[in-house]
N, C-alpha and C positions, 0 to 999 in steps of 0.2 A: 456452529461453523467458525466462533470467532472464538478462541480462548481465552484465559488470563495469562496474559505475556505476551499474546497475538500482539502486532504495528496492523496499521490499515492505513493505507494511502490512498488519499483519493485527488484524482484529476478534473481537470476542466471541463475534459469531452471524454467519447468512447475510443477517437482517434487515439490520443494520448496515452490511455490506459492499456490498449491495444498494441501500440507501440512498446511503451514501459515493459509491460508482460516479454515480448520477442526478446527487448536487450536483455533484460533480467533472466530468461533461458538461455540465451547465448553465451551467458556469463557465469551460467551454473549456479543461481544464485536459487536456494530454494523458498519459492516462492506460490502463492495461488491465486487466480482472478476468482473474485468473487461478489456475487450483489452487496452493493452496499447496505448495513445494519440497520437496522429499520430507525437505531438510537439517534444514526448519523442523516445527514441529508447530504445530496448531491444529485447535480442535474443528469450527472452521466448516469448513473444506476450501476455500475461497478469497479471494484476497487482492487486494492493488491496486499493480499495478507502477507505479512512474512514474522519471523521469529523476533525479540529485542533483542535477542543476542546477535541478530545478523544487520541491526536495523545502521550502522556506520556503513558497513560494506553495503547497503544496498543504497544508501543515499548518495553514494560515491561513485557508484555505478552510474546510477540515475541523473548527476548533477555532468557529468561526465559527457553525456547522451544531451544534455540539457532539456532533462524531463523532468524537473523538479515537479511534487507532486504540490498541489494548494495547499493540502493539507494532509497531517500524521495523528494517527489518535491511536493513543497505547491502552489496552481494557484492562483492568486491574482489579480483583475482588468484585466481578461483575459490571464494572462501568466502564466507560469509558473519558478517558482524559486526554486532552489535546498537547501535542509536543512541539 
C-alpha cells in the first residue's frame, strides 16, 4: 500500500485526517486515506499517503487549512523515516 517515495501523514484524530483528505481533493492534490502501517503507530488508525515529490505543495496546502499533520514519515528501501 505504502511505496518507496510514498510521504505518510499522520494526524491527531480521525476528524483531522478526514478533514485534511476533503481540502487535499479540493485542491487536486493527489492523494490517498489510508490505515496507518502497521511499522507506524497512531491513535487515529489512518493516514494520508501522497508522492515526495508533491510532499511541499501538500504541506502548504495543509498548513494553509491549519491542519498541519503530527507527523511525516518518508519509506525509503523498505523503511520508514521520519521527516
Amino acid at each position: 500500500m505504502v511505496n518507496d517515495g510514498d510521504c505518510v501523514a499522520i494526524f491527531h484524530s480521525i476528524h483531522r485526517v478526514m478533514k485534511a483528505e476533503k481540502v487535499l481533493k479540493a485542491e487536486k492534490q493527489q492523494i490517498l486515506l489510508i490505515p496507518v502501517p502497521r511499522q507506524l503507530t497512531s491513535d487515529c488508525g489512518l493516514a494520508i499517503r501522497f508522492s515526495e515529490a508533491t510532499r511541499a505543495e501538500v504541506e502548504a496546502v495543509l498548513a494553509a487549512a491549519d491542519l498541519n499533520p503530527t507527523e511525516i514519515w518518508l519509506k525509503q528501501t523498505g523503511e520508514f523515516r521520519q521527516l
